[in-house]
VMD Tcl script that draws the C-alpha trace (Angstrom):
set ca {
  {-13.46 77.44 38.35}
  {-11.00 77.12 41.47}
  {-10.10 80.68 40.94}
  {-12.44 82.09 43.92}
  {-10.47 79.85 46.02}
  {-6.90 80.51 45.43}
  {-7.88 84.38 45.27}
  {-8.64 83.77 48.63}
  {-6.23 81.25 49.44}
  {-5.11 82.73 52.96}
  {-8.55 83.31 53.93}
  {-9.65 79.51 53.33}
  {-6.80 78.11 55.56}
  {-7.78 80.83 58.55}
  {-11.41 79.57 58.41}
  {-10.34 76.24 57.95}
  {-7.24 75.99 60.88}
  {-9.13 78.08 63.15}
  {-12.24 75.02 62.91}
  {-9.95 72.24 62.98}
  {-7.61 73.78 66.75}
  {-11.49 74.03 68.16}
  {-13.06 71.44 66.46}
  {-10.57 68.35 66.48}
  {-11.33 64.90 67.55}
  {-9.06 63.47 70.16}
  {-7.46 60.76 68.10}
  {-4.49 58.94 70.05}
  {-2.20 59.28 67.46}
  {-2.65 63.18 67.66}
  {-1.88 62.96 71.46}
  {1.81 62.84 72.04}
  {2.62 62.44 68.33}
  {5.39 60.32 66.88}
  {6.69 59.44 63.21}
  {5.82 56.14 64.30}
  {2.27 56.39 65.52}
  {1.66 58.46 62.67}
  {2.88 55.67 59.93}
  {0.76 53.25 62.12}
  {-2.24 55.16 61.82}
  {-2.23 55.72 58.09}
  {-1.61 52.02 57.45}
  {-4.76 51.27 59.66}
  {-6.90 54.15 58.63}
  {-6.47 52.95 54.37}
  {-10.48 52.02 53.46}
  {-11.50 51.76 57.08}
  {-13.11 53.77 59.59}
  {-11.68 55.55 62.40}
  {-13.95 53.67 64.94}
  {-12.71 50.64 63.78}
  {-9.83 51.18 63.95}
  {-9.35 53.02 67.58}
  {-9.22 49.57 69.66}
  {-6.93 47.56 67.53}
  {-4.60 51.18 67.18}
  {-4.37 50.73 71.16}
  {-3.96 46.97 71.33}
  {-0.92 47.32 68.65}
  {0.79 50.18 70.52}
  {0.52 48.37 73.49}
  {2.61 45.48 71.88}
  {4.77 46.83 69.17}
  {5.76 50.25 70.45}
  {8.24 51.62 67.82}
  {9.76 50.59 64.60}
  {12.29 48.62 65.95}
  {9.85 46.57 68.16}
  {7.85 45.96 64.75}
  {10.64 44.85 62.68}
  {11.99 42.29 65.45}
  {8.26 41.08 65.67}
  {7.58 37.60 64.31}
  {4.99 37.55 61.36}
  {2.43 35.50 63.33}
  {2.40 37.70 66.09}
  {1.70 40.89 63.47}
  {-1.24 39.10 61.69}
  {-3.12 37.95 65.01}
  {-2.82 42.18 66.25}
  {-4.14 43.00 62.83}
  {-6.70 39.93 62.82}
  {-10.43 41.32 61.43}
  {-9.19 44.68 60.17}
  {-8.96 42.71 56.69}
  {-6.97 43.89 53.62}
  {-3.74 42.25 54.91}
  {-1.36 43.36 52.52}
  {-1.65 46.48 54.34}
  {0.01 45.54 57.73}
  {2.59 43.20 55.73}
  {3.70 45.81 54.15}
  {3.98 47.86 57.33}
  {6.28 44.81 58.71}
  {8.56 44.93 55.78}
  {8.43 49.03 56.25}
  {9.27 48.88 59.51}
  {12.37 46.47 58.78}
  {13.81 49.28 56.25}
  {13.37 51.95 58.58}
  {15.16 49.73 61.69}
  {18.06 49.34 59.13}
  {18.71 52.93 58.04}
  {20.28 55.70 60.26}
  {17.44 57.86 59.88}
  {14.00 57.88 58.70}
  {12.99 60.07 55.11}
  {11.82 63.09 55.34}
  {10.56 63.53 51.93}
  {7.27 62.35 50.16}
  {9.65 61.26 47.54}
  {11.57 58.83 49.32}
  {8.59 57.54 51.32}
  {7.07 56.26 48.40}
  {9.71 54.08 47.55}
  {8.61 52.15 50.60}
  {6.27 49.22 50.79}
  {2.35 49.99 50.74}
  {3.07 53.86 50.83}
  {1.54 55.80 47.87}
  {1.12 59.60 46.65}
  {-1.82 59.79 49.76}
  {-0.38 58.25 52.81}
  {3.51 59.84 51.85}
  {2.25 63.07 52.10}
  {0.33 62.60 54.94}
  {3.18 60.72 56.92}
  {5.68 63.77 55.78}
  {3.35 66.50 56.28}
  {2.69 65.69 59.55}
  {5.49 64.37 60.77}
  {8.48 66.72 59.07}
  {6.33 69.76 58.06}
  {6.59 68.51 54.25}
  {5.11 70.89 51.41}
  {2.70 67.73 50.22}
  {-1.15 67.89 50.09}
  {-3.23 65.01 50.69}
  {-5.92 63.83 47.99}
  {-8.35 61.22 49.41}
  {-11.67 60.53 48.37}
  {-12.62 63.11 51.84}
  {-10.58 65.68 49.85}
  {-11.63 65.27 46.46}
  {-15.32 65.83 47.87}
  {-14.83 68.66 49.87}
  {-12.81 70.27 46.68}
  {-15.27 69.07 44.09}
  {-18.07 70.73 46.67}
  {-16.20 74.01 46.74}
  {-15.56 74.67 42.88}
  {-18.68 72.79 42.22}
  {-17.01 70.82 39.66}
  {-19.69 68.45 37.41}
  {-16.78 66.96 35.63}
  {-17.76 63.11 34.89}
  {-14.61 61.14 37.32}
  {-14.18 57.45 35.77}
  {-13.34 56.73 39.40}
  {-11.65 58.19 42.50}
  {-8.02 57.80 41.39}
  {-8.73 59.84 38.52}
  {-10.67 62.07 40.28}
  {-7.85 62.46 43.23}
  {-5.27 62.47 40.35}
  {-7.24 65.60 38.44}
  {-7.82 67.71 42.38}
  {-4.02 66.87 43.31}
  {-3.04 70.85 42.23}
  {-5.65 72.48 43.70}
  {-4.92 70.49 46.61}
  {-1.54 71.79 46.54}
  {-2.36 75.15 45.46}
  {-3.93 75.81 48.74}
  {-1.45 74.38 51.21}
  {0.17 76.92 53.88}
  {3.24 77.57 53.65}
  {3.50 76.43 57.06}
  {1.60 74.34 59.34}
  {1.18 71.55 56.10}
  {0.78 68.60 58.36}
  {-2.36 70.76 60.47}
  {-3.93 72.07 57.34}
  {-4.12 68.02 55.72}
  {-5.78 66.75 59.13}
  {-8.01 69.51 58.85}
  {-9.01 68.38 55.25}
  {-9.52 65.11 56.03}
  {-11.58 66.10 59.22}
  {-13.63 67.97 57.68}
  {-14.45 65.12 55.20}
  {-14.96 62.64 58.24}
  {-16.81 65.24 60.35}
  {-19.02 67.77 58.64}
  {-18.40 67.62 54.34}
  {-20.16 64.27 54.79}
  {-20.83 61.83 51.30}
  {-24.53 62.20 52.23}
  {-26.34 64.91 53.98}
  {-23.67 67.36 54.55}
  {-23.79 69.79 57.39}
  {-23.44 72.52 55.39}
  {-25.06 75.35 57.73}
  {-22.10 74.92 60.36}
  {-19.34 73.92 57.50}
  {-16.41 76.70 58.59}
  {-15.34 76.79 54.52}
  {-19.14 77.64 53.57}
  {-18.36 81.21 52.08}
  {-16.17 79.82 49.69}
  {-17.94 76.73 49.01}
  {-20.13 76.97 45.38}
  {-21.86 73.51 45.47}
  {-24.09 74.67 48.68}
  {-25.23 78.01 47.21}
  {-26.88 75.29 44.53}
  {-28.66 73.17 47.03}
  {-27.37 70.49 45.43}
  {-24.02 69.36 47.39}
  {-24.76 65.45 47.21}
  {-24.32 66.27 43.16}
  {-20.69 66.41 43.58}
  {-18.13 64.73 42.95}
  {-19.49 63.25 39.95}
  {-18.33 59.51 40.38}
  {-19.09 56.86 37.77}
  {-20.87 53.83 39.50}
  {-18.49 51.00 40.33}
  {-19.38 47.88 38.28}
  {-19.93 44.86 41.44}
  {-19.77 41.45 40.57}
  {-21.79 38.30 42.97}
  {-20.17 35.58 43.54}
  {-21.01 32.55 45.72}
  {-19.43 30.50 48.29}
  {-20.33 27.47 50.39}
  {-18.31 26.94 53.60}
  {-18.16 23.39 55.68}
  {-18.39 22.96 59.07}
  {-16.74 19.93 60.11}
  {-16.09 19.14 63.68}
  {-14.53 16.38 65.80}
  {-15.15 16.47 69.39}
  {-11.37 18.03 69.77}
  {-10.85 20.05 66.82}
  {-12.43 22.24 63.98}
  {-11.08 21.94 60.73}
  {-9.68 24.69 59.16}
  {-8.35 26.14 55.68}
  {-4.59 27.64 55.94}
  {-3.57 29.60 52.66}
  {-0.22 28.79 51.55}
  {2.55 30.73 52.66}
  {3.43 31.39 49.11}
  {-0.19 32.87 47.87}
  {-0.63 36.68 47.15}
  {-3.86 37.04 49.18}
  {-4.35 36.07 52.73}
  {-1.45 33.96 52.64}
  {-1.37 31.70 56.69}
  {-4.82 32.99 57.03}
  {-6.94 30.42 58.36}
  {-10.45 30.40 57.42}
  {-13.51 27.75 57.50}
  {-12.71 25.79 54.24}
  {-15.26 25.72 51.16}
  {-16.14 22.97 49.11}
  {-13.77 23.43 46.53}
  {-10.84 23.19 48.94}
  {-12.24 20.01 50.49}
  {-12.95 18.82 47.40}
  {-16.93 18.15 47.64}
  {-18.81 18.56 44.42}
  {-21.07 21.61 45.25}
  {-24.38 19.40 45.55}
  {-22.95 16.87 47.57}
  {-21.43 19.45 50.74}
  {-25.27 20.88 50.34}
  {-26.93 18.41 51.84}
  {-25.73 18.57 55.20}
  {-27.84 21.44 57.33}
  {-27.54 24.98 56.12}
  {-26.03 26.77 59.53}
  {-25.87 30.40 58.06}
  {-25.43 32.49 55.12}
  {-23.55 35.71 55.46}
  {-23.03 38.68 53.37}
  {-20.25 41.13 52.58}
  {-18.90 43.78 50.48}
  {-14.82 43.15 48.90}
  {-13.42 45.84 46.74}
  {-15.61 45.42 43.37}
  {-16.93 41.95 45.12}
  {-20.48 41.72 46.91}
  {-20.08 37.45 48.22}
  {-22.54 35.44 49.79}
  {-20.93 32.86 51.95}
  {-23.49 29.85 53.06}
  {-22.32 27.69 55.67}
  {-23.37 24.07 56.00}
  {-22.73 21.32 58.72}
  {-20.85 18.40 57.36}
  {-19.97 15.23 59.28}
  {-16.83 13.84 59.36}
  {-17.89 10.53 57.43}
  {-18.47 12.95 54.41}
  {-14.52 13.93 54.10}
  {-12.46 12.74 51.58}
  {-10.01 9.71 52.75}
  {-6.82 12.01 52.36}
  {-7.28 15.54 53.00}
  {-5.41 18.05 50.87}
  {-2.22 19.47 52.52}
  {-3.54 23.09 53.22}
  {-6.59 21.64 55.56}
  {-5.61 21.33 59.44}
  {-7.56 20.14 62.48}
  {-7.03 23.01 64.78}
  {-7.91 21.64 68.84}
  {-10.93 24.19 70.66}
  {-8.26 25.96 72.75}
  {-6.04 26.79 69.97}
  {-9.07 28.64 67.89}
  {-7.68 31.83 69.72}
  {-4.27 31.53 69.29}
  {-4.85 31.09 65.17}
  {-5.11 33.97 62.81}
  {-8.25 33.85 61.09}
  {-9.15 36.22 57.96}
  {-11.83 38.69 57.54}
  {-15.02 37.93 59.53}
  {-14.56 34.22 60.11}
  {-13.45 34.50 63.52}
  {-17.30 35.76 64.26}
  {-18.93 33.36 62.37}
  {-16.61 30.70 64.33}
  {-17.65 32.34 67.85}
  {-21.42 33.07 66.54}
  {-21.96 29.52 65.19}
  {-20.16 28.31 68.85}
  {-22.64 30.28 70.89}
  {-25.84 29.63 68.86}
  {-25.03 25.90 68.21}
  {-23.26 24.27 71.03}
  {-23.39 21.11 70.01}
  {-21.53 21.35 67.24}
  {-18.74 21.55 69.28}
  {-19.42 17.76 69.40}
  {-19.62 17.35 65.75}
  {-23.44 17.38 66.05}
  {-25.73 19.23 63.40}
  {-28.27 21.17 65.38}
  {-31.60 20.17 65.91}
  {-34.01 21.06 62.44}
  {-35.58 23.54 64.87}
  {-32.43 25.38 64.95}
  {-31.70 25.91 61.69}
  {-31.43 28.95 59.69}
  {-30.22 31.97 57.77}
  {-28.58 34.28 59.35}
}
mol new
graphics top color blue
foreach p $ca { graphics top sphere $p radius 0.5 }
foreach p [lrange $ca 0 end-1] q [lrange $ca 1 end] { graphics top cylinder $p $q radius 0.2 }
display resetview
């Protein structure tokens, strides 16, 4: 099925180099590129938009310049830079990356040896060596399984996209240059972002269309075929409880595996409120998002301080107004703090809003 393309191999990276030099977007880590910028960007880029992840790319350059900057940086200081871009493992493991690179005499060069380093798999090793040393490694991300699945119009049934990836790897690597790896991966994965799109493809001005079979179908949105990802509801209720100083807040244990010194508004459960009980107090907001396999609706209700328990558990803190911004907070809570702040003022005082007020948000 892939034979029309590697038949015409040299042809497909022409098209495809000669769209990417005209057709790039000016990303910052493509201007003045480093090893280090590039490692940086990868981390940030893993499930989340480039958009996203432009101002907080800035702010952390800015701050931590270089490796060595990085692995001399306290782990407070890394978590409030990465604050809201979620999925924290990520930039922990860049920390403890960054330490093994400080420590050796030189970085690797080889896909090989950077996957033997924390949080870097098949995906972001090739990229890092194939753009930073020239490395013979193609890049297989859900961008490039689509674009190859589109091209050999391949119905095969994927039980997900690591199978998928897994099955596209040697085609992927089949029609890497011999030289110029590093351009010919970006190009991939910009053509993904920019034109090969999941839905409603711009397929007239695609620069790979001759070669592609899924658009001579009409059909492009048919491939990859992806099995539907099984999602599973859950439910939380958060507390609002305020003193006229302080907010109080949920810190997760240093020692947990998820958002471990995250702070976070705490739920009933880590109060210790019987569900019922923390619901009578004024519904403030209910907010929705999407978590890997997870779609969670968070409600948020006022609760006065009378209502706590007489001993708190150890993991709750009062946190003072003015120290809200110095505190790392995880996911979106920071906005619901600042929202909740703006829309309700007076519960800076403790004070449910007036009935009028009240809502879902």
């Amino acid at each position: 099925m892939a034979k029309h393309l590697t038949e015409r191999r040299e042809e497909f990276q022409r098209a495809l180099r000669s769209w990417y030099h005209q057709h790039a977007r000016k990303l910052p880590w493509r201007e003045s590129p480093s090893l280090y910028k590039t490692v940086v960007s990868e981390f940030m880029l893993q499930q989340t938009q480039v958009k996203t992840v432009l101002p907080y790319f800035a702010r952390w350059l800015a701050a931590l310049p270089d490796f060595a900057t990085l692995a001399a940086a306290p782990e407070a200081t890394v978590l409030k830079l990465w604050e809201g871009l979620g999925y924290y493992s990520r930039v922990r493991n860049l920390h403890r990356l960054a330490r093994e690179i400080a420590a050796r005499a030189a970085p690797p060069t080889t896909s090989r040896e950077w996957q033997e380093l924390p949080g870097v798999g098949p995906y972001t090793a090739a990229a890092i060596t194939s753009i930073s040393f020239a490395a013979p490694a193609a890049c297989v991300d859900g961008n490039v399984v689509r674009i190859l699945a589109r091209l050999t119009a391949d119905a095969t049934a994927y039980r997900d996209a690591a199978t998928a990836a897994k099955a596209f790897a040697p085609l992927a690597h089949a029609l890497l240059p011999p030289q110029g790896s590093g351009d010919h991966n970006q190009a991939m994965m910009e053509l993904g972002a920019t034109v090969c799109f999941r839905h409603n493809p711009l397929c007239l001005t695609c620069p790979v269309r001759p070669f592609c079979r899924a658009q001579t179908s009409g059909q492009p949105e048919d491939f990859p075929q992806l099995a539907a990802r099984a999602m599973e509801r859950r439910r939380v209720t958060r507390l609002w409880c305020a003193r006229p100083d302080a907010l109080l807040c949920h810190r997760t244990p240093a020692s947990a595996r998820r958002l471990a010194n995250l702070h976070e508004l705490p739920s009933t459960d880590q109060i210790g409120l019987a569900e019922e009980k923390s619901q009578r107090g004024p519904l403030l907001a209910q907010k929705r998002r999407g978590i890997t396999r997870f779609q969670i609706t968070e409600s948020i209700h006022h609760l006065p301080v009378s209502a706590l328990p007489r001993k708190l558990p150890p993991d709750l803190f009062w946190v003072e107004w003015d120290q809200l911004a110095v505190i790392t907070f995880s996911g979106p809570h920071r906005r619901w703090v600042e929202e909740l702040l703006v829309k309700h003022g007076c519960l800076k005082e403790g004070l449910p809003p007036p009935a009028q007020q009240r809502g879902v948000e």
